[in-house]
N, C-alpha and C positions, 0 to 999 in steps of 0.2 A: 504494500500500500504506500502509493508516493503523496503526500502533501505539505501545498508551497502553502509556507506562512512568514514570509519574505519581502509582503510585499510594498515594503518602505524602503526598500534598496530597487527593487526592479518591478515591474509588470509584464507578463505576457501580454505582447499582441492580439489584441483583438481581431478576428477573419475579417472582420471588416476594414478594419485597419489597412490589413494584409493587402485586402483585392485592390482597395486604390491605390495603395502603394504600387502593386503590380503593374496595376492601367500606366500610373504615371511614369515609370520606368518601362516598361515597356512600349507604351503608343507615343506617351507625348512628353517624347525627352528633351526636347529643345531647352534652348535658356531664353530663361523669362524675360532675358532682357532684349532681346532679337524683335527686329520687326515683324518679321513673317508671320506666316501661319503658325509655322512648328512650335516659334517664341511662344507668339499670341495664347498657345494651346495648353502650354507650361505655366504661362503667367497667370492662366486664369485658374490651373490648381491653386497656386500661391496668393490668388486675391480671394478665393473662397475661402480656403482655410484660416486668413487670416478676418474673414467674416464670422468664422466657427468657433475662432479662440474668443473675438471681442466679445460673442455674445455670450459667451460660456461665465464672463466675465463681468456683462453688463457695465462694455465699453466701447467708445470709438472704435472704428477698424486705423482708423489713422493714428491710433496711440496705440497702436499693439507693431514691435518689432523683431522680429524673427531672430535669434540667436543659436549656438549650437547647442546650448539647452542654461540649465541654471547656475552652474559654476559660472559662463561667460558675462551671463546676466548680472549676477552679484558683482564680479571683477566690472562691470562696464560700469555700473553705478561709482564704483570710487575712483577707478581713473579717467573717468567722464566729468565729475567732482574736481580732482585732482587740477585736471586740466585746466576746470573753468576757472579755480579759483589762481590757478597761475596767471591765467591771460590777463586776468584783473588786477593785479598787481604790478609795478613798475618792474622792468626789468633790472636781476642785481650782476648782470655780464661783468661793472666793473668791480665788484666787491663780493666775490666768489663766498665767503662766508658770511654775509650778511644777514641769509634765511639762517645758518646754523647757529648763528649769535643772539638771534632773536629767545625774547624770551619764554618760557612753556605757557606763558599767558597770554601772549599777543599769539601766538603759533594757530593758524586756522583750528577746530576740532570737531573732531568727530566723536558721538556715542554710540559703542552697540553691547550689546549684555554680552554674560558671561558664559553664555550656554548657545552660541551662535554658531553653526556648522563653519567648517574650517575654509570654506570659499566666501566666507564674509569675514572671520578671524583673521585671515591671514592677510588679505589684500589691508587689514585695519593693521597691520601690526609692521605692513611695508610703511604705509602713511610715516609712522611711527619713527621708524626708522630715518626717514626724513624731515624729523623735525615736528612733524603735527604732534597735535596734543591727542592723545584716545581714554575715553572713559570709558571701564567698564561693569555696567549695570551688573549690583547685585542681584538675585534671585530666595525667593524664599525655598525653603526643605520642597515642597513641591516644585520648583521649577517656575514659579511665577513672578511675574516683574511688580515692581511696585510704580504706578504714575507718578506718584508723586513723588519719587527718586528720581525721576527721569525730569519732571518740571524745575528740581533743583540743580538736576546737571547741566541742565542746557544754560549757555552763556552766551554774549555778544559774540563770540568767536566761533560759533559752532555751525557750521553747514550742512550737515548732516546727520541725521541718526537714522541709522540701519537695527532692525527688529525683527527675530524669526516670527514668522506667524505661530506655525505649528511645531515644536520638538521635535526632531527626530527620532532620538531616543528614547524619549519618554514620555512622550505622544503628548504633551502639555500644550493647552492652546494661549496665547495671551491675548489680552486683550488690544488687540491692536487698534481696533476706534477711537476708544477714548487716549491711547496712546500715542494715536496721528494727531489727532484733535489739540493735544498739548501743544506738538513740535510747531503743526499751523498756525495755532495762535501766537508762535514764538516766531513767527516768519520762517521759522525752519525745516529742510527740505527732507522728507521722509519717504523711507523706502522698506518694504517688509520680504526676506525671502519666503514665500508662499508655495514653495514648489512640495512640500508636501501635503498644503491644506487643499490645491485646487481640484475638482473635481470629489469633494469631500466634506467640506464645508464650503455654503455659498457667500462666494465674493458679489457685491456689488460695487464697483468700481466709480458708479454714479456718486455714491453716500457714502463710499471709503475713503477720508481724507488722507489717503498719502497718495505720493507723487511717483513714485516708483514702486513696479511689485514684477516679482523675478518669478517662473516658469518655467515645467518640465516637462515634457510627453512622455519620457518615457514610465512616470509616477503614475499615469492615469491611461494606460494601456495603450499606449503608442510605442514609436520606435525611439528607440535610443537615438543620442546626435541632435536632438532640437529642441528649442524652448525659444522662450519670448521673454522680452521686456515691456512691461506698460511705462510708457512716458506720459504722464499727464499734461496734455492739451495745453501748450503756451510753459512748457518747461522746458528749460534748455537744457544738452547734456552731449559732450563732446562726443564726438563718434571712437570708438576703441580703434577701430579698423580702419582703414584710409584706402583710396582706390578705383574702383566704377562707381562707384557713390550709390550701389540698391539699397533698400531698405529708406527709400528717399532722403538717399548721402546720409544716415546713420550708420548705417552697417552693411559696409563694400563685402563681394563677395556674390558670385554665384550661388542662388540660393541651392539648398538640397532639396528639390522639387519633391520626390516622393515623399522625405521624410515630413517635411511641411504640411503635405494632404494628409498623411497617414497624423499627425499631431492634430491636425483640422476634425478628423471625420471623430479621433478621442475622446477631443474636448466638447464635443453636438452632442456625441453618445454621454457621455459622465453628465453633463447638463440633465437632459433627461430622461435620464434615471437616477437620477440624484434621490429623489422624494420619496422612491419605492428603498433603496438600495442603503442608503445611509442608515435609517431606523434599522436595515437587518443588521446590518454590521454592528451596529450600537448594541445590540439583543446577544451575539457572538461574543462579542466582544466582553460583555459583562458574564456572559458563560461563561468564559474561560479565567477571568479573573473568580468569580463565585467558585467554583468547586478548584480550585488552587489554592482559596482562602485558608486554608487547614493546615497549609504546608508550615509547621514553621522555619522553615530552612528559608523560605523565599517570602521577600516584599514585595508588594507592589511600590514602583516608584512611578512620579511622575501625579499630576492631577487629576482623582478618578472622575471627574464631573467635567470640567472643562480640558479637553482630551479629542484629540483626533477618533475618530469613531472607529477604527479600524487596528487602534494601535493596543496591545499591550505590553507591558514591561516589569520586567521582577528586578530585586539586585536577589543574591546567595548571601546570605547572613546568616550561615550556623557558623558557629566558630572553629569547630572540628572538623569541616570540609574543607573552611579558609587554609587551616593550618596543612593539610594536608595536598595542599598545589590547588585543590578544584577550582574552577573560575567559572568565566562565564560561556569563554571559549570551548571548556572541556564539556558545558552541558551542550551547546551546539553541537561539537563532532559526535557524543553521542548520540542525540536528536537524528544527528544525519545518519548513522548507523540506522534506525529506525525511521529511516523514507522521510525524515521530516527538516523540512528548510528552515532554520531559526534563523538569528544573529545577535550578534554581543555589540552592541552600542551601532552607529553609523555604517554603513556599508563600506565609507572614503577612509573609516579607519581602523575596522574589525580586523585586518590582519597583524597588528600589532596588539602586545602584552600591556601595554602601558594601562593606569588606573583610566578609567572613561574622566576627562575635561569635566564634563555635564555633572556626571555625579558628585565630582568633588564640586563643583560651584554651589552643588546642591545642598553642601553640608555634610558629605558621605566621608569615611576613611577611607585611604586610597586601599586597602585590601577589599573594602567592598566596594569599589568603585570600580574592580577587578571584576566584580562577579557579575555583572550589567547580561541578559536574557532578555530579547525582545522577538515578540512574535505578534505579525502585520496581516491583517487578514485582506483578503479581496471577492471580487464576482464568485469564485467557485468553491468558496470558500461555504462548508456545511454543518449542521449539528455534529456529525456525525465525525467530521475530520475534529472536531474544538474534543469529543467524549473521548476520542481513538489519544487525541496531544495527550490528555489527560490523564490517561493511564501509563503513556510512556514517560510525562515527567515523572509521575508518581515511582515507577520501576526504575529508571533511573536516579533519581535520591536515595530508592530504598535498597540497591544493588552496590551505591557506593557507602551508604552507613560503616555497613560492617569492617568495610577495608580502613574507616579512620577512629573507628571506636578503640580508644584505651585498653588490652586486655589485665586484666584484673587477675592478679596473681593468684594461686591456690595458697591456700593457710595450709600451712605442713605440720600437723599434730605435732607437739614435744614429747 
């Protein structure tokens, strides 16, 4: 018995997906940028889909810009930033340290918390490097931001604040309304990586004040290789790319025509069926945390109420398993012995030992921050795969007991 519960690192392609990707690689390969027929026939995958994403979104088609998916998206927002805040400033050609002399209070700055996947961590921590100033937001033991630590961070110098929507890890939603809503009224430009809430929880882009939201296909049953950015309408944001100027000179680059429809036909499908399919997963979802509630080996982490509907997460807190190497990795490769797809924190960084970032921000010790299990349900996802997981956690906790229990010496009569 094989079942994927995975599915916050990857999705299967949907058939549908599939066929137009087909068509479009197959009949109408041209490049959309061509006059002709063949172009014309290309461009208009690439104008539909980007009709599929906006409404998926309840957004402009002319604020949705096609990327090679969410790592691109998140990098274009700060060196887009980056950029714009350079051109506005005098050139220091003759006094080469001029920006490094400046002080960490004049330095432009940026906020993003401390639980922010590693393609908005890292491009914060190049700024850094150069000089800018970066805040980063505490989190409470669940994983949630406080506003009004974010209203006290924001300063006259700050251009930006970057916010995940949804946890990866630990399926934690924040409230990013009233947390755009701040940086707006601060005149400051906000941007949310969303690439695991869309098609999962509904975006309105109408009545979500931020200015930037990053995009995945392949989270929501498309092909790997493509995502989007929302630019909001009358925002400016340098282009990453430089070149044939598509993407209307945002984002040079022959687009990936099929991947683009096959991201397209995703995000129409996850739209609707959003209303049927979320309340299942929410239903799953609480199955699988309910009858694990027992275990005392394992916690739920992350926030059971505001939560990605698809996601669950334990850390390993016995102590006699810690001590004995088990992690979070080890209940995975067992898991997979057992047909079943888990993963120990991120997909961008499950191949490494190190404690989970996330957990430790969270308040966790780094040995259990070690023991991070997450399990991401999707479309094929059944009662029946959540009762089957449930027996093989159970068998696997109850298979390594014995190998870390203390043996208890015999008393030798005098």
């Amino acid at each position: 018995m094989q079942i994927y519960l995975d599915h916050s690192a990857t999705t299967p392609p949907r058939s549908e997906v599939i066929a137009v990707m087909q068509q479009a690689l197959a009949s109408d390969w041209g490049n959309p940028s061509s006059l002709h027929a063949w172009g014309k026939r290309a461009a208009t995958w690439v104008e539909t889909a980007r009709l599929q994403v906006a409404a998926s979104v309840n957004a402009p088609p002319e604020s949705i810009a096609f990327t090679s998916g969410g790592t691109e998206s998140n990098n274009w927002v700060f060196a887009g930033i980056q950029q714009r805040v350079s051109d506005s400033k005098p050139s220091n050609r003759s006094n080469p340290s001029a920006q490094s002399n400046q002080s960490d209070q004049s330095a432009p700055h940026v906020i993003i918390s401390q639980i922010e996947h590693s393609a908005i961590r890292r491009p914060a921590q190049a700024l850094e490097q150069q000089g800018w100033r970066v805040t980063y937001l505490p989190v409470d033991r669940m994983g949630r931001l406080d506003p009004q630590r974010l209203a006290a961070a924001i300063a006259p110098e700050t251009v930006l604040v970057s916010l995940i929507y949804g946890q990866s890890e630990v399926g934690t939603l924040q409230p990013i309304a009233e947390l755009a809503a701040i940086a707006r009224e601060r005149g400051v430009l906000f941007h949310t990586d969303a690439v695991q809430v869309m098609g999962r929880v509904t975006i309105d882009l109408e009545s979500l004040p931020v200015d930037f939201l990053s995009m995945s296909s392949h989270k929501l049953y498309g092909p790997k290789g493509v995502g989007a950015l929302y630019i909001r309408p009358g925002c400016k944001l340098a282009p990453l790319l430089l070149g044939g100027g598509q993407e209307s000179g945002l984002r040079s680059g022959t687009q990936a025509v099929p991947n683009i429809a096959g991201f397209g036909v995703a995000a129409e499908l996850a739209m609707q069926e959003r209303v049927i399919e979320v309340p299942r997963l929410e239903r799953l979802r609480d199955r699988l945390f309910d009858r694990l509630a027992h275990r005392h080996e394992l916690q739920p982490t992350g926030h059971r109420e505001q939560r990605l509907p698809h996601h669950v997460s334990f850390c390993l807190i016995d102590p006699l398993l810690q001590e004995s190497g088990i992690t979070g990795q080890s209940l995975v490769k067992q898991l997979d012995l057992a047909g079943i797809a888990a993963s120990s924190g991120s997909a961008c960084n499950s191949g490494t030992i190190a404690p989970s970032a996330v957990l430790t921000a969270m308040g966790y010790d780094d040995r259990t921050a070690r023991g991070a299990l997450r399990l991401t349900l999707g479309r094929d996802t059944t009662e029946a795969d959540i009762d089957w997981t449930v027996i093989a956690i159970e068998q696997i906790l109850d298979r390594l007991q014995p190998k870390t229990r203390p043996v208890r010496p015999h008393l030798i009569a005098p």
